[in-house]
FIMI-125049 format. One record per residue (C-alpha): residue number from 1; y, z, x; residue in three letters. Coordinates in steps of 0.25 Angstrom, whole numbers, plus 5000, padded with zeros to 4 digits. Layout:
% residues N
NODE    n    yy    zz    xx  res
NODE  NUM     Y     Z     X  ala
...
This chain:
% residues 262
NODE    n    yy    zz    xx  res
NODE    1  4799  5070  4841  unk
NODE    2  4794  5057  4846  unk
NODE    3  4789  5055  4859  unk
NODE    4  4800  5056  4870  unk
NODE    5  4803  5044  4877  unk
NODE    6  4802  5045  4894  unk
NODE    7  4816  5045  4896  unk
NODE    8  4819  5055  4885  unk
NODE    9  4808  5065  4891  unk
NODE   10  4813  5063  4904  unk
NODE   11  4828  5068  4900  unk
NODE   12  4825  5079  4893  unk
NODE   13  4816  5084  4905  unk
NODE   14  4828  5081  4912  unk
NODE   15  4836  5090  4902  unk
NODE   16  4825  5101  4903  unk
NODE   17  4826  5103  4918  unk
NODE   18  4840  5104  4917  unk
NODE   19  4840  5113  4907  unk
NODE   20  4831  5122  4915  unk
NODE   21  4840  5121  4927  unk
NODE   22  4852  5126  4916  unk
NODE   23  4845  5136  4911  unk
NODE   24  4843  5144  4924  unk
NODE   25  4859  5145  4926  unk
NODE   26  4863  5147  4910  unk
NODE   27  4852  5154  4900  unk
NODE   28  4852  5149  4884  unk
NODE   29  4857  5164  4881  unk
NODE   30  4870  5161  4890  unk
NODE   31  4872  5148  4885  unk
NODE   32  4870  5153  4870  unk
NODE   33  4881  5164  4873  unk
NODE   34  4891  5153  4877  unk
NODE   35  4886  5143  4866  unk
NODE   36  4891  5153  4857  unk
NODE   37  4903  5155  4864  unk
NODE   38  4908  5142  4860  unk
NODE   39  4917  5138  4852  unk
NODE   40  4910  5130  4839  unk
NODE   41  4904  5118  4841  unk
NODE   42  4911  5103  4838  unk
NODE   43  4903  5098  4826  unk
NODE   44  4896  5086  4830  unk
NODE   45  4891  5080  4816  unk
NODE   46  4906  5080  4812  unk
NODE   47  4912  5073  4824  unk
NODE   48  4903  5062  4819  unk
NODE   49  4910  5061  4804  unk
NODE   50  4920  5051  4801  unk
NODE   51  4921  5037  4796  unk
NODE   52  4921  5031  4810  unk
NODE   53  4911  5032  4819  unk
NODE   54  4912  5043  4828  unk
NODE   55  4909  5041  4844  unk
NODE   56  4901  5053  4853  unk
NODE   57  4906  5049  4865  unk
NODE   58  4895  5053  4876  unk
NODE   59  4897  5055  4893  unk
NODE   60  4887  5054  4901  unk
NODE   61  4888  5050  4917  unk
NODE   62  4875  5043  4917  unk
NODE   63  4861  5039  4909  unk
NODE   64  4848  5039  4914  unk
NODE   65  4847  5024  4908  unk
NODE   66  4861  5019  4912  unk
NODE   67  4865  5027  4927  unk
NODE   68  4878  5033  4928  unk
NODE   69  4888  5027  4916  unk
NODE   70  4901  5033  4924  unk
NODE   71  4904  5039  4938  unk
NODE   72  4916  5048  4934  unk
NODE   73  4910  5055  4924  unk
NODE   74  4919  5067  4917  unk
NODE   75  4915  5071  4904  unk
NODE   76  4928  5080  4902  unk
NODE   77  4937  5067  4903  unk
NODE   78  4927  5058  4894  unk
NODE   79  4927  5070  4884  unk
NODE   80  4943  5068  4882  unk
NODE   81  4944  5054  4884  unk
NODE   82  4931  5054  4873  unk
NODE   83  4938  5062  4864  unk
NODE   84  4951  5054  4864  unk
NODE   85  4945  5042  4860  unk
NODE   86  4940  5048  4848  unk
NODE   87  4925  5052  4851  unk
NODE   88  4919  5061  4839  unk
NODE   89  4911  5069  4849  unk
NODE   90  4907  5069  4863  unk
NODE   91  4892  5068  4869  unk
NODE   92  4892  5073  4884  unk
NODE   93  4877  5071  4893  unk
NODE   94  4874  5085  4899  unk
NODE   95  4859  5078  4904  unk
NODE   96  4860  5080  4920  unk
NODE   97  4848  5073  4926  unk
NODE   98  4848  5060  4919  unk
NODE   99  4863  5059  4913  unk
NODE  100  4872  5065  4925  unk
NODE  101  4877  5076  4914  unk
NODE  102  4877  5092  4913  unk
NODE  103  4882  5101  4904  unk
NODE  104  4894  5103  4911  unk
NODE  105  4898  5091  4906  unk
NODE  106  4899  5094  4891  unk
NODE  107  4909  5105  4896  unk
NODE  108  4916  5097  4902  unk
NODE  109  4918  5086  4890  unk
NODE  110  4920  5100  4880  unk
NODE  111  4933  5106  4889  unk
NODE  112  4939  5090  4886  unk
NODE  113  4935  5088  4872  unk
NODE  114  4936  5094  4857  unk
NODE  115  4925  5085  4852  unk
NODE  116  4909  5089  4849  unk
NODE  117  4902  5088  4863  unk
NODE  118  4887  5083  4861  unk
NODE  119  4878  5089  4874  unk
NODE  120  4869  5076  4877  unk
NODE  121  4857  5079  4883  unk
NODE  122  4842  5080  4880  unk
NODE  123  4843  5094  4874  unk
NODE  124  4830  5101  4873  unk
NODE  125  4833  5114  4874  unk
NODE  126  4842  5126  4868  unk
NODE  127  4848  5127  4882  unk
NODE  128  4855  5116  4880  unk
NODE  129  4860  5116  4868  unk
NODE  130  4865  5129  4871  unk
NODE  131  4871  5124  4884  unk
NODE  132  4878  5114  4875  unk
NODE  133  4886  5123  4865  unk
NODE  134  4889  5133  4877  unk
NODE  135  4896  5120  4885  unk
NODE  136  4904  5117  4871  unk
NODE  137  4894  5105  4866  unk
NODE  138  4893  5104  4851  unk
NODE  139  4880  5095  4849  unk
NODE  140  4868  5092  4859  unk
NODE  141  4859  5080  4858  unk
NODE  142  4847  5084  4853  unk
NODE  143  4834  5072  4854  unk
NODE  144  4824  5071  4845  unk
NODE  145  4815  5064  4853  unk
NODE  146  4816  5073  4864  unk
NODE  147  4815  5087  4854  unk
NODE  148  4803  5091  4846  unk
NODE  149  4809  5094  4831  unk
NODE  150  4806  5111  4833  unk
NODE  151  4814  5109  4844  unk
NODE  152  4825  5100  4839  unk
NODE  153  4827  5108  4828  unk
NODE  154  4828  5120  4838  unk
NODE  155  4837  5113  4846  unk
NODE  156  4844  5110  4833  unk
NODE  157  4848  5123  4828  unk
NODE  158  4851  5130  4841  unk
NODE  159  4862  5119  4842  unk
NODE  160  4867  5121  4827  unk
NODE  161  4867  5135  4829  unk
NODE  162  4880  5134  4839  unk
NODE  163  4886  5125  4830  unk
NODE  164  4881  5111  4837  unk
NODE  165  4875  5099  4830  unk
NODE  166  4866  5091  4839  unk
NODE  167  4865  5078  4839  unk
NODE  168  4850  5074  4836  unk
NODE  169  4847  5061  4843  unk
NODE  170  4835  5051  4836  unk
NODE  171  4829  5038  4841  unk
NODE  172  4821  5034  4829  unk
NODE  173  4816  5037  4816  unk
NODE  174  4806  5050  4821  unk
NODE  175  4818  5055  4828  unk
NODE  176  4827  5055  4816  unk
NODE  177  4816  5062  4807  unk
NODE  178  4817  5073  4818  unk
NODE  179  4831  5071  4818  unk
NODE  180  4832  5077  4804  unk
NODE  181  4821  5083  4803  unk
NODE  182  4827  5095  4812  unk
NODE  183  4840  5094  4805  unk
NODE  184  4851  5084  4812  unk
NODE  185  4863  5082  4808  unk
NODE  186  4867  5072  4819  unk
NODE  187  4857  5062  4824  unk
NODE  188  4862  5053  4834  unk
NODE  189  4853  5039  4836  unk
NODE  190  4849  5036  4850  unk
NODE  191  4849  5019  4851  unk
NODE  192  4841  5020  4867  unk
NODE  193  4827  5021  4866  unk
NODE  194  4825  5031  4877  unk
NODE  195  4809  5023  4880  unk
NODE  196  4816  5009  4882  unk
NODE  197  4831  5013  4883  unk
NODE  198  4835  5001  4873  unk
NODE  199  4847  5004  4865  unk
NODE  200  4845  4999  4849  unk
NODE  201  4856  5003  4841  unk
NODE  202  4849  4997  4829  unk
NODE  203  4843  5012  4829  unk
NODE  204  4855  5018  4822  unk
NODE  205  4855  5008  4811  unk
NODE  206  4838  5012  4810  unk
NODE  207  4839  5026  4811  unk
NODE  208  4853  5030  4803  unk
NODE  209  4849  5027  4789  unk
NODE  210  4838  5038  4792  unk
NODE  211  4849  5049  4794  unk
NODE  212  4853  5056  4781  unk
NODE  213  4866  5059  4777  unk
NODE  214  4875  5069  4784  unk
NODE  215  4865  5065  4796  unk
NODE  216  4877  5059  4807  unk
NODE  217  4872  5048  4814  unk
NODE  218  4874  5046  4830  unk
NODE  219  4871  5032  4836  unk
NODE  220  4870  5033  4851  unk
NODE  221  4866  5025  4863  unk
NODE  222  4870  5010  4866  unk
NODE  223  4883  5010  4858  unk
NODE  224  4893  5002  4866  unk
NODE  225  4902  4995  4856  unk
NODE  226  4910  4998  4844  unk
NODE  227  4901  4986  4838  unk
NODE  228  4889  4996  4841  unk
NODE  229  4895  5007  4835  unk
NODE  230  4901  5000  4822  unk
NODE  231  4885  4993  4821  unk
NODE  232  4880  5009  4821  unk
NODE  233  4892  5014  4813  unk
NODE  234  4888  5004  4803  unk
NODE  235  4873  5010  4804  unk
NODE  236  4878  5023  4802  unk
NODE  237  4880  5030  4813  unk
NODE  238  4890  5041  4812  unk
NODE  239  4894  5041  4826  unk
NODE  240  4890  5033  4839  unk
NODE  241  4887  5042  4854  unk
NODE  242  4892  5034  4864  unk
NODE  243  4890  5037  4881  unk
NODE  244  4888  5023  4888  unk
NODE  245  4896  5016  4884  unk
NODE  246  4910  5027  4886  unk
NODE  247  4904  5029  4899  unk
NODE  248  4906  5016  4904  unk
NODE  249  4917  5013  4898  unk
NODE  250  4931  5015  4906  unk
NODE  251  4937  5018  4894  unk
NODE  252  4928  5026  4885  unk
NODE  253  4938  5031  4874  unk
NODE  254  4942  5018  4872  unk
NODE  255  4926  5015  4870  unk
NODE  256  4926  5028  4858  unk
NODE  257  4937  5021  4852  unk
NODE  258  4929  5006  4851  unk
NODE  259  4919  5014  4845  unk
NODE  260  4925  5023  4835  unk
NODE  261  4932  5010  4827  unk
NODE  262  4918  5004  4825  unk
């Protein structure tokens, strides 16, 4: 683990203090109960497989870099109108303080859609992966440069062990050697730099010849157009996250589809 960037610290401490407050209403034991309760989980890594790029397409109501991206914000509805344009998987923001979104949310978006549900968050503890199969989810982001590789890993199998595979989010070359070195299966490459909140989707073309075979490949952050996703298809990628650029737009499925045919 590198050193964690100011923004990234302060998210994550967001997310602890949230998951005090959680805690105090719904203990791990409880939440494990309804986790296993569930039926089995959506597989993530095989949502991304196909010849044509596949599309998670993310909700979020706001950012702490961008402000609010959309005033009606219902996941329930963008889950469905998501899914009927073809989305291979959904991500839905559950970060409260800094990202307007709660677990609830991720609920709602599963009683509207058949596909795997990825929590996004800053998960750092088993509380909330736990929290995330008992809702329904099927993967939870899991940030290398926000885990130390005992706990990653930890993280890691708790999540495998009710059937979800996390998506393991890298920023350089050090965070792709932790990547794999605690066992990923699907990394997803974050183009912002969280110290100076440039977007440099060059990163993709650099990091994805690192990634060995059977490895699936996730480009995130800055794509806006199908010429950005046909430029990282073409490095590789196996699939591209998507949440700006759907929240702005007044027509969303009709973005998915733009970017599917690249």
């Amino acid at each position: 683990m590198s050193e964690i960037p100011d923004l990234l610290r302060r998210l994550v401490a967001e997310a602890e203090a949230e998951v005090a407050r959680r805690r105090r209403e719904v203990t791990e034991d409880q939440l494990a109960e309804r986790a296993a309760a569930q039926p089995p989980a959506r597989d993530l890594a095989a949502a991304l497989d196909g010849e044509s790029l596949a599309v998670i397409a993310e909700m979020k109501s706001r950012t702490p870099i961008l402000g609010r991206l959309r005033g009606d914000y219902r996941p329930g509805e963008l889950a469905r109108a998501y899914e009927a344009a073809g989305a291979a998987a959904l991500s839905v923001l559950c970060q409260e303080t800094s990202f307007g979104g709660t677990p609830t949310h991720l609920a709602e978006a599963r009683a509207a859609s058949t596909l795997p549900i990825l929590r996004k968050d800053f998960v750092v503890s088993e509380h909330q992966v736990l929290e995330a199969r008992a809702l329904g989810g099927d993967s939870v982001l899991l940030i290398v440069a926000a885990l130390k590789r005992a706990r990653l890993e930890t993280l890691l199998g708790l999540a495998r062990s009710f059937g979800m595979e996390p998506l393991v989010e890298v920023h350089d070359r050090s965070d792709v050697e932790g990547a794999l070195g605690a066992g990923a299966r699907v990394v997803g490459v974050n183009h912002r730099d969280l110290t100076t909140f440039q977007v440099d989707l060059g990163l993709t073309e650099r990091l994805r010849p690192l990634l060995p075979p059977g490895v699936r490949c996730v480009a995130e952050s800055g794509i806006a157009t199908a010429a950005d996703a046909r430029r990282l298809r073409q490095a590789g990628a196996d699939a591209v996250l998507v949440g700006e650029a759907l929240m702005r737009s007044a027509d969303p499925g009709a973005v998915i589809r733009e970017l599917r045919q690249a």
